[in-house]
C-alpha positions as a printed NumPy array, in Angstrom:
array([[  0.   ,   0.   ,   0.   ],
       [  1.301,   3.694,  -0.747],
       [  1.049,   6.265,   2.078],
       [ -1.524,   8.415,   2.114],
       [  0.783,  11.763,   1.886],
       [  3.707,  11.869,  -0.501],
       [  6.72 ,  12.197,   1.415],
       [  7.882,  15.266,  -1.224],
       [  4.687,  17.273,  -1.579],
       [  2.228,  17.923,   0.673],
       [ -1.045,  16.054,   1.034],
       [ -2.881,  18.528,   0.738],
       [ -2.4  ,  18.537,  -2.837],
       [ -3.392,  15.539,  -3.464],
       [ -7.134,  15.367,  -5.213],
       [ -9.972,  14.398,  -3.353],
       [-10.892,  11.829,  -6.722],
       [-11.307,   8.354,  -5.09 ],
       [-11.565,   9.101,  -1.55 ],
       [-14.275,   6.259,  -1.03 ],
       [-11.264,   3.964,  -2.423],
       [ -8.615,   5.359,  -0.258],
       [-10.54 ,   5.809,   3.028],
       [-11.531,   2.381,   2.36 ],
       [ -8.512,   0.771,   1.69 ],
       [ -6.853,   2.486,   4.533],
       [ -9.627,   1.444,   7.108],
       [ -9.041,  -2.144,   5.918],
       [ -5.323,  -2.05 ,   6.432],
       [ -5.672,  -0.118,   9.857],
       [ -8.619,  -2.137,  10.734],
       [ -6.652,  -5.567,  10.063],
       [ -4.605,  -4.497,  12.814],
       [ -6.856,  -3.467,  15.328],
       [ -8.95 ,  -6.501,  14.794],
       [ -5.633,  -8.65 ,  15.647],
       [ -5.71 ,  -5.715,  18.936],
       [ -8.826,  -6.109,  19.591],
       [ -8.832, -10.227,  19.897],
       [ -5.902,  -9.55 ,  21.8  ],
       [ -7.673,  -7.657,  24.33 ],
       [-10.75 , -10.644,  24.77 ],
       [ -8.203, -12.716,  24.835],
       [ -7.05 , -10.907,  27.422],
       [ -9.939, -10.869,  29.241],
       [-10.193, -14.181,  29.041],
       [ -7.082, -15.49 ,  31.036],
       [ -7.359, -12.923,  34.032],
       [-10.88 , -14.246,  33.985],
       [-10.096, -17.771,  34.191],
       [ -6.654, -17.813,  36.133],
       [ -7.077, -14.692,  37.822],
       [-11.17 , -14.912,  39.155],
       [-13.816, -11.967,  39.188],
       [-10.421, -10.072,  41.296],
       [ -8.253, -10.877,  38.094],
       [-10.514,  -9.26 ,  35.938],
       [-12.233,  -6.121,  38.326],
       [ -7.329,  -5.587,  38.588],
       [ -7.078,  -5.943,  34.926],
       [ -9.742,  -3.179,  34.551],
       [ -8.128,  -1.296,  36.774],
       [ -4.744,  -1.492,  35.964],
       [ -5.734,  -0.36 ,  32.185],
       [ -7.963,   2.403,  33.809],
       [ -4.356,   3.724,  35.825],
       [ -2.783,   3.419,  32.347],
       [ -4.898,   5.651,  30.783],
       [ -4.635,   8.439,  33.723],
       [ -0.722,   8.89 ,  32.476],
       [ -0.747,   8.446,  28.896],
       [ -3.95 ,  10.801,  27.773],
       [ -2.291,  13.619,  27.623],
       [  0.627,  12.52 ,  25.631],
       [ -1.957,  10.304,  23.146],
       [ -4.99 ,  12.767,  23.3  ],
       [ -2.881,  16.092,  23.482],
       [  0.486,  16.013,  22.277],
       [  0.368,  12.831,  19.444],
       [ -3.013,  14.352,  17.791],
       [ -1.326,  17.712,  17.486],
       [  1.738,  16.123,  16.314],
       [ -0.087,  14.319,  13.566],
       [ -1.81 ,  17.939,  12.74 ],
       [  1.403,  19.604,  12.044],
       [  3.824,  17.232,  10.417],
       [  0.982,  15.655,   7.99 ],
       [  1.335,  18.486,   5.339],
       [  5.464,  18.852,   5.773],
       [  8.358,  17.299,   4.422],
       [ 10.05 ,  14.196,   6.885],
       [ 13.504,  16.264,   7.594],
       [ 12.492,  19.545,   6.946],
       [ 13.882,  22.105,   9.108],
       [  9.521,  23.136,  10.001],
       [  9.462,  19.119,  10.307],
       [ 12.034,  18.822,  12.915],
       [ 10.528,  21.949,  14.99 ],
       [  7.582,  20.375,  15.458],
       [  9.176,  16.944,  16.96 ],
       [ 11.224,  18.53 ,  19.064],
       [  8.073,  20.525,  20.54 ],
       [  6.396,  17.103,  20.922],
       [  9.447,  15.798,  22.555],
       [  9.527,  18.262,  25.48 ],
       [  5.858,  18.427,  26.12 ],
       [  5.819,  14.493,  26.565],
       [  9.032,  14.711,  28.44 ],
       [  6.915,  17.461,  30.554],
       [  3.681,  14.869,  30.626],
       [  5.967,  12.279,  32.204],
       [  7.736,  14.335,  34.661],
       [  4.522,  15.338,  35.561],
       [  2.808,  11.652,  35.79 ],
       [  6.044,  10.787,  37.75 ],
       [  5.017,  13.438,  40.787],
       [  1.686,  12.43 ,  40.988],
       [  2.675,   8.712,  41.723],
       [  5.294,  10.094,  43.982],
       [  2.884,  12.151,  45.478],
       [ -0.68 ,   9.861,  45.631],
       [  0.794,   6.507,  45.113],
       [ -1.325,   4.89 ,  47.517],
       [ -4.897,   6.461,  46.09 ],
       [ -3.134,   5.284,  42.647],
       [ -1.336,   2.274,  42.889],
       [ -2.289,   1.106,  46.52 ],
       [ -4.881,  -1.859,  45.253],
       [ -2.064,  -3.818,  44.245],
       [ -0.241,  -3.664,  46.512],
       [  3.086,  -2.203,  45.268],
       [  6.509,  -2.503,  46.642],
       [  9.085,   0.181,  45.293],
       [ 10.28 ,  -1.919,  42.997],
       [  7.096,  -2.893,  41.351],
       [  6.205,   1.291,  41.213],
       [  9.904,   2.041,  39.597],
       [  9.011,  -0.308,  36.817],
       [  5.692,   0.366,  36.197],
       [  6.541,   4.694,  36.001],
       [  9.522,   3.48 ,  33.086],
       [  6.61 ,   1.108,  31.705],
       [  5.001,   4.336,  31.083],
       [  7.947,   6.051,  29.487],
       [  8.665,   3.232,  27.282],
       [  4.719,   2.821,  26.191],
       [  4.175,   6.932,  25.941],
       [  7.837,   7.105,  22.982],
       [  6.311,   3.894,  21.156],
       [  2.997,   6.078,  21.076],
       [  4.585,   9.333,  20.499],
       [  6.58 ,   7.586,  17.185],
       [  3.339,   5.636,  15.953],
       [  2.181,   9.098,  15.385],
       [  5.211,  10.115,  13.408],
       [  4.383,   7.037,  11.617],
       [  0.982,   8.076,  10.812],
       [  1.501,  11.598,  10.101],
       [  3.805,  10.309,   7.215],
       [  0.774,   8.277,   6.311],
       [  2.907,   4.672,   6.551],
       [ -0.162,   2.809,   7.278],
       [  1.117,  -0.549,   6.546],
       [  4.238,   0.013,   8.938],
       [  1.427,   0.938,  11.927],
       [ -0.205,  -2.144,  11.167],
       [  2.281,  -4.398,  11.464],
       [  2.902,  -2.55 ,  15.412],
       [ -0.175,  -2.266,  16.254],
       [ -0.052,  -6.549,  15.55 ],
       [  2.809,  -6.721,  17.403],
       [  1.621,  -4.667,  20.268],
       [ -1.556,  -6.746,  21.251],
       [  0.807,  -9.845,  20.685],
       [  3.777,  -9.003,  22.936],
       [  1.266,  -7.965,  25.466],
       [ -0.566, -10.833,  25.529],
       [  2.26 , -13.14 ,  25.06 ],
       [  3.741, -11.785,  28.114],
       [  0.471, -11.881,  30.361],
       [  0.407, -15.786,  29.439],
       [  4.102, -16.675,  30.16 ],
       [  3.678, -14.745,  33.297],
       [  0.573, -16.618,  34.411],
       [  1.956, -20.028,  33.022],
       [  5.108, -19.055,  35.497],
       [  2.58 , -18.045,  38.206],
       [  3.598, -14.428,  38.982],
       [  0.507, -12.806,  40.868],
       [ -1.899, -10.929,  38.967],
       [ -0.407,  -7.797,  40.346],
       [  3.021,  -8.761,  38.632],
       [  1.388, -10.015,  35.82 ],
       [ -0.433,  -6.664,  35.216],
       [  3.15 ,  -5.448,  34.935],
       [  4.953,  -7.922,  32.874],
       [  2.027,  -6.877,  30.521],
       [  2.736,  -3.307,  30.498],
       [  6.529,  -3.67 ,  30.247],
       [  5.698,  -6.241,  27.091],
       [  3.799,  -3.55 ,  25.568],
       [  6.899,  -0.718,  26.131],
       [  9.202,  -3.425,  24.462],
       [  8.06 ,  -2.937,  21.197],
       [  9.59 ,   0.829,  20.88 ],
       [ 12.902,  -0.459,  19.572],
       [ 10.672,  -2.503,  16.738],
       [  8.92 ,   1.537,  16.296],
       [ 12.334,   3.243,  16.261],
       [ 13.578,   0.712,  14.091],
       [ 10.729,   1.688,  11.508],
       [ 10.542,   5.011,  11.698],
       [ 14.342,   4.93 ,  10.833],
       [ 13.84 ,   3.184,   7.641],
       [ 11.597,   5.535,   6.222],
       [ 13.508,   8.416,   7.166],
       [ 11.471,   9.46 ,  10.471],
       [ 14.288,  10.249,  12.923],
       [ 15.726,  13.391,  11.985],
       [ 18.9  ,  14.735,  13.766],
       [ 17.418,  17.451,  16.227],
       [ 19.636,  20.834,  16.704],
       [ 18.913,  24.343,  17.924],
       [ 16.199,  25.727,  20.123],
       [ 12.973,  24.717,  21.313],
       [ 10.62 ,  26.989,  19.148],
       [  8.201,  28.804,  21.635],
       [  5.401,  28.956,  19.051],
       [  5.319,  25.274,  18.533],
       [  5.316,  24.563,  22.298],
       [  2.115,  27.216,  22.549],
       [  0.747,  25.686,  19.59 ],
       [  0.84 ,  22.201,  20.834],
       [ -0.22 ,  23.032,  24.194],
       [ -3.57 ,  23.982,  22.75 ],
       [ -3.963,  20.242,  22.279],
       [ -2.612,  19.377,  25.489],
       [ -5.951,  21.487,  27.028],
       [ -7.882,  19.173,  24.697],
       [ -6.574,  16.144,  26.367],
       [ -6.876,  17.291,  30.103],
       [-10.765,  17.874,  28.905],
       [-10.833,  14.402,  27.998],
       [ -9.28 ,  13.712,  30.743],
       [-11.545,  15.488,  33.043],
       [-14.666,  15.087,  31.176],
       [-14.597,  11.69 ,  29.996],
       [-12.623,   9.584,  31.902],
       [-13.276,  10.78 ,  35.269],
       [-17.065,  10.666,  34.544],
       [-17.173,   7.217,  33.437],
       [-15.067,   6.252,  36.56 ],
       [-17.502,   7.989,  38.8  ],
       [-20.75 ,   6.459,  36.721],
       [-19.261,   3.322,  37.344],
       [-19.144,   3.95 ,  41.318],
       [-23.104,   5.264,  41.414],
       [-24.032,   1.854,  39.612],
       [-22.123,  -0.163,  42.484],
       [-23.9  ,   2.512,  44.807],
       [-27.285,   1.92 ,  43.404],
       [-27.182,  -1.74 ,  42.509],
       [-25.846,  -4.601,  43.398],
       [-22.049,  -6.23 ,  42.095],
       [-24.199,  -8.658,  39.964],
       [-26.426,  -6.2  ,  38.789],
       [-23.553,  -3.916,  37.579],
       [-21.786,  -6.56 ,  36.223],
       [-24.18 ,  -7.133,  33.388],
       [-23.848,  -3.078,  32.552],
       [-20.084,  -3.652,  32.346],
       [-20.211,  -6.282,  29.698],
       [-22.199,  -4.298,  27.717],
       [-19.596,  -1.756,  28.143],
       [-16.892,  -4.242,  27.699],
       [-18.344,  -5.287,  24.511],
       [-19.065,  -1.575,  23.404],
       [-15.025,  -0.578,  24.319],
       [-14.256,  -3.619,  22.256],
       [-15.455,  -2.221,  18.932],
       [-15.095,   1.365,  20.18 ],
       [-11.059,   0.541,  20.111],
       [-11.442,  -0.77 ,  16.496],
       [-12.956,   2.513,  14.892],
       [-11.192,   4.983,  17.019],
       [ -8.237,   3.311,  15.978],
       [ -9.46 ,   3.577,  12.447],
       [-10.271,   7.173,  12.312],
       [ -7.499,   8.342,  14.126],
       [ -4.78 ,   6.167,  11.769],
       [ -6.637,   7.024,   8.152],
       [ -9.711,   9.526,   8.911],
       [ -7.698,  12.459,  11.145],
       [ -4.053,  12.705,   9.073],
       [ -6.433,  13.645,   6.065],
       [ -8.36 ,  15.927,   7.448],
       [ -4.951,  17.881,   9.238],
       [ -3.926,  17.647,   5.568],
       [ -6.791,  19.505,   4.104],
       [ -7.601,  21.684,   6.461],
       [ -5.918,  24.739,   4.056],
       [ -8.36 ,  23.541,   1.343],
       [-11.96 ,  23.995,   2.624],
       [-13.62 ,  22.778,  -0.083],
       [-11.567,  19.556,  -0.251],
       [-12.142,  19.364,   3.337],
       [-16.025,  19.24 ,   3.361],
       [-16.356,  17.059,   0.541],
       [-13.894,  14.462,   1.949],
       [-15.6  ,  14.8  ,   5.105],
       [-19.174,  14.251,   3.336],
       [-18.012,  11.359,   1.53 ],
       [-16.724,   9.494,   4.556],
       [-20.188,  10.032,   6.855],
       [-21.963,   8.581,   3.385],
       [-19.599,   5.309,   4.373],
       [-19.7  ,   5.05 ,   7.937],
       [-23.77 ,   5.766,   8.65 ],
       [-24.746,   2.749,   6.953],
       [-21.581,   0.774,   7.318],
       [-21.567,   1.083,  10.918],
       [-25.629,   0.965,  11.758],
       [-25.263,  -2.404,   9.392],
       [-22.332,  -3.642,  11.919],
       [-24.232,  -2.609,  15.327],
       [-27.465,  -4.381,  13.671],
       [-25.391,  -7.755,  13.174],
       [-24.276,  -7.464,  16.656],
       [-28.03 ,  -7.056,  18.042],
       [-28.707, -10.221,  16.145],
       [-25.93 , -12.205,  17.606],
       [-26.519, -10.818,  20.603],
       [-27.687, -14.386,  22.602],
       [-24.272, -16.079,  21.177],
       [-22.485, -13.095,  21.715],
       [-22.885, -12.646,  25.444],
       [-22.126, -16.584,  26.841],
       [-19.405, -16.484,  24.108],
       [-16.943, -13.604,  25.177],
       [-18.342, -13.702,  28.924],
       [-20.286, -16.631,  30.545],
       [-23.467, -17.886,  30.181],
       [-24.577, -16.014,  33.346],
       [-24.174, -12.478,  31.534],
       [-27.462, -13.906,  28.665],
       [-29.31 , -11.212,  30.919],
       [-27.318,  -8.129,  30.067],
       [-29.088,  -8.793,  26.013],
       [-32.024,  -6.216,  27.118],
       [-29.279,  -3.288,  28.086],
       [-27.611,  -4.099,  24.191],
       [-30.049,  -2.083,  21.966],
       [-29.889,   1.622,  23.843],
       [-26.236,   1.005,  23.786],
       [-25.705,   0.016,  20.006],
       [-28.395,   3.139,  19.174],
       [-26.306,   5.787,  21.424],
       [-22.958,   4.209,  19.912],
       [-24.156,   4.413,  16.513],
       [-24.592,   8.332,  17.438],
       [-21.221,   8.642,  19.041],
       [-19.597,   7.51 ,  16.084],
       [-20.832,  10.168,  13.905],
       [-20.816,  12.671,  16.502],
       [-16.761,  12.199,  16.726],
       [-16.562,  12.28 ,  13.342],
       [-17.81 ,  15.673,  12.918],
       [-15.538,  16.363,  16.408],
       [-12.7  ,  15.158,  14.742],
       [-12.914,  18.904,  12.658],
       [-12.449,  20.545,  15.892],
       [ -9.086,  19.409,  16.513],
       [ -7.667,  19.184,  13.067],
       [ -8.78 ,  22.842,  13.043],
       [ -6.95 ,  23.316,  16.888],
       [-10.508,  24.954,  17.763],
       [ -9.381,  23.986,  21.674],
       [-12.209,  26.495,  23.531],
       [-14.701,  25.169,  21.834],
       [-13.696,  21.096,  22.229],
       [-13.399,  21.737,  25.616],
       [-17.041,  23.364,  25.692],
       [-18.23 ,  20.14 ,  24.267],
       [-16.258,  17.765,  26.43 ],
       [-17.577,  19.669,  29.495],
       [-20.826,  20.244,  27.828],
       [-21.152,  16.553,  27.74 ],
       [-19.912,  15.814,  31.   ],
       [-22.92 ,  17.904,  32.505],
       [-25.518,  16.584,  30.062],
       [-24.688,  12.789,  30.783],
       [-24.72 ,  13.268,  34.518],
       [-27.845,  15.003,  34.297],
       [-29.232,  12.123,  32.221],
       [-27.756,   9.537,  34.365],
       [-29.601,  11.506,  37.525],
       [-33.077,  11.372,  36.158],
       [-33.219,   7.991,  34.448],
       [-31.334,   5.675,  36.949],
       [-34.095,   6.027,  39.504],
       [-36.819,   6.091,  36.958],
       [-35.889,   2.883,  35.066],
       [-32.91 ,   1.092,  37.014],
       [-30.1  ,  -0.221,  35.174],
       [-31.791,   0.206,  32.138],
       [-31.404,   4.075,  32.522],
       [-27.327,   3.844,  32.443],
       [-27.255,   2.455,  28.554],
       [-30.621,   4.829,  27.476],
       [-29.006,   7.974,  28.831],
       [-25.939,   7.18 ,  26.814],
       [-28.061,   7.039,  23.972],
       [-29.926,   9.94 ,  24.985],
       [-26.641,  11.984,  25.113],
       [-24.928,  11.204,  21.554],
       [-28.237,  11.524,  20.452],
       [-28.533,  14.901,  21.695],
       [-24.535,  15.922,  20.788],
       [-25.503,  14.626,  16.895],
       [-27.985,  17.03 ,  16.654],
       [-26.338,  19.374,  17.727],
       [-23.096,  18.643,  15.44 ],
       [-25.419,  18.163,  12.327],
       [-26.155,  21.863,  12.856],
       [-22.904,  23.308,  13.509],
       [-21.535,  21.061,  10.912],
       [-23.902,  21.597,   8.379],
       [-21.524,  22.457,   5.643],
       [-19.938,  19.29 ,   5.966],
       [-22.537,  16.931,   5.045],
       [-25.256,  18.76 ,   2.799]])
């Protein structure tokens, strides 16, 4: 497969003749990989569930959850900006090499950041599993090692070398898994195994480096720090802490008012239905932001290339991915006993609000995506926090009123509500 962007001219000049073809044939190659990440991830599943208990699984959860606190902002702020400004330039360039040294120090400043706040909380962080110093030492350089693999996927993709973050993405849900089996077959505790699975995962940098030096991607780095790429980066670094804030911390605290309000059991059928959604959640996000995002960044000088690519793509996903959610529904009473346990058969009834609001969300952060290749930070935060408020609200008023049923219909209630409301401010994009 050819990248996406020439790596002499910008993309942007590129016409937008055959973009059905090449968003296509993109998604395929992307989604290849993500489908090998995402049957890494039930597989996952699968052996804390079975060697590890309900504990292995609620740590596993957990464990991926603490992940995520130190590596949004470097994946969410600095790596979509990064894509957003070397897209459209030259690999070597002296603009090119600017711009990675910006990202450089602002993950280097993520880190050092991350680092203090384990220092500092490590027992509101870390203290379910029990760490000894050791175990929090490697676990804070798991972080470095995953964050630079991360950081030089997105060189990857800004260069539009789809087929070389493919074959990592592959070989990230393999290590990872890989390792979580040899440590359980060695029986490490589920605690250590939690770590040999994050350290598995950082391995696969030198494979990254190794790429990205092939095609070009490592470019000596000399002279100052430019100022206006640091400012200009940051932007998406306030993006990221919204996610951050907005997202992440709300779904941790929904999940703590269904234990509140129900019992274990009871939210336990909710969180395979969430399972399941984060499943094929992983797939498209990884889709859109490997082949659907470095376009747009690339267009964004050409508005009316911009709007018709954009146009063309929501005529391919509305269909394509109410088809997929529609399949699921119908599988839905193999589904469930197949990637859970027969026990789970009574979470079917919470599947179709969920499909409906995730059929919504999908288009909603498609139009969204627009807002960051644009860097239009006040006004993604306003939506992240307008969101936030919305689902809580939703959650407040239908919980009571219709039990656990009211968790899944006021997600669909909210992307519902944020389509509409994209569909209008979007409206040049799709008419």
């Amino acid at each position: 497969m050819q990248p996406l962007d020439s790596p002499d001219t910008p993309s942007s000049s590129a016409p937008v003749a055959g973009t059905v073809g090449r968003f296509l044939r993109g998604a395929f190659s992307s989604g290849l990989a993500v489908g090998a990440r995402t049957a890494g991830a039930l597989l996952l599943n699968k052996l804390l569930a079975v060697y590890g208990g309900p504990g292995g699984l609620t740590l596993l959860a957990h464990f991926q959850n603490l992940m995520a606190l130190f590596t949004t902002l470097p994946n969410d702020g600095v790596h979509v900006g990064l894509v957003k400004y070397l897209a459209p330039l030259r690999p070597g360039s002296g603009r090119y090499r600017v711009w990675l040294g910006a990202g450089l120090v602002l993950n280097a400043g993520a880190l050092v950041l991350g680092t203090g706040a384990l220092l500092l909380a490590r027992q509101q962080l870390v203290g379910v599993f029990q760490p000894s110093g050791a175990w929090v030492v490697l676990f804070a350089g798991g972080i470095v090692l995953l964050t630079a693999n991360t950081f030089w996927v997105s060189v990857l993709l800004a260069a539009g070398r789809l087929r070389a973050y493919a074959v990592l993405t592959a070989v990230l849900s393999g290590v990872g898994v890989a390792g979580v089996a040899a440590a359980l077959w060695l029986g490490l505790r589920v605690e250590q195994v939690l770590l040999v699975y994050l350290l598995a995962q950082g391995s696969t940098l030198a494979a990254t480096l190794a790429l990205c030096a092939r095609h070009g991607l490592l470019p000596a780095l000399r002279g100052r720090v430019s100022r206006v790429a640091l400012r200009q980066l940051g932007r998406f670094l306030l993006m990221a802490a919204s996610v951050l804030l907005f997202s992440k911390a709300v779904d941790f605290v929904m999940r703590d008012v269904l234990i509140r309000y129900f019992s274990l059991a009871q939210t336990g059928l909710w969180q395979a239905v969430a399972k399941l959604s984060d499943n094929y959640t992983m797939v498209f996000s990884a889709v859109m932001g490997s082949v659907y995002y470095p376009r747009l960044a690339a267009l964004v000088g050409q508005p009316a290339a911009l709007r018709a690519y954009v146009r063309t793509v929501l005529r391919v996903l509305a269909p394509g991915v109410a088809l997929g959610l529609g399949g699921l529904w119908l599988l839905r009473d193999w589904l469930l006993p197949l990637l859970f346990d027969a026990r789970f058969g009574a979470a079917r009834e919470l599947l179709a609000p969920q499909f409906i609001g995730d059929w919504a969300k999908f288009l909603t952060w498609t139009l969204l995506f627009l807002l960051m290749a644009q860097a239009r930070v006040g006004r993604y935060v306003a939506v992240q926090a307008g969101s936030a408020v919305l689902y809580a609200a939703l959650l407040a008023v239908l919980l009571p009123r219709y039990g656990l049923w009211g968790a899944p219909l006021a997600h669909a209630l909210r992307f519902g509500i944020l389509l509409a409301g994209c569909l209008v401010y979007f409206r040049p994009y799709w008419r």
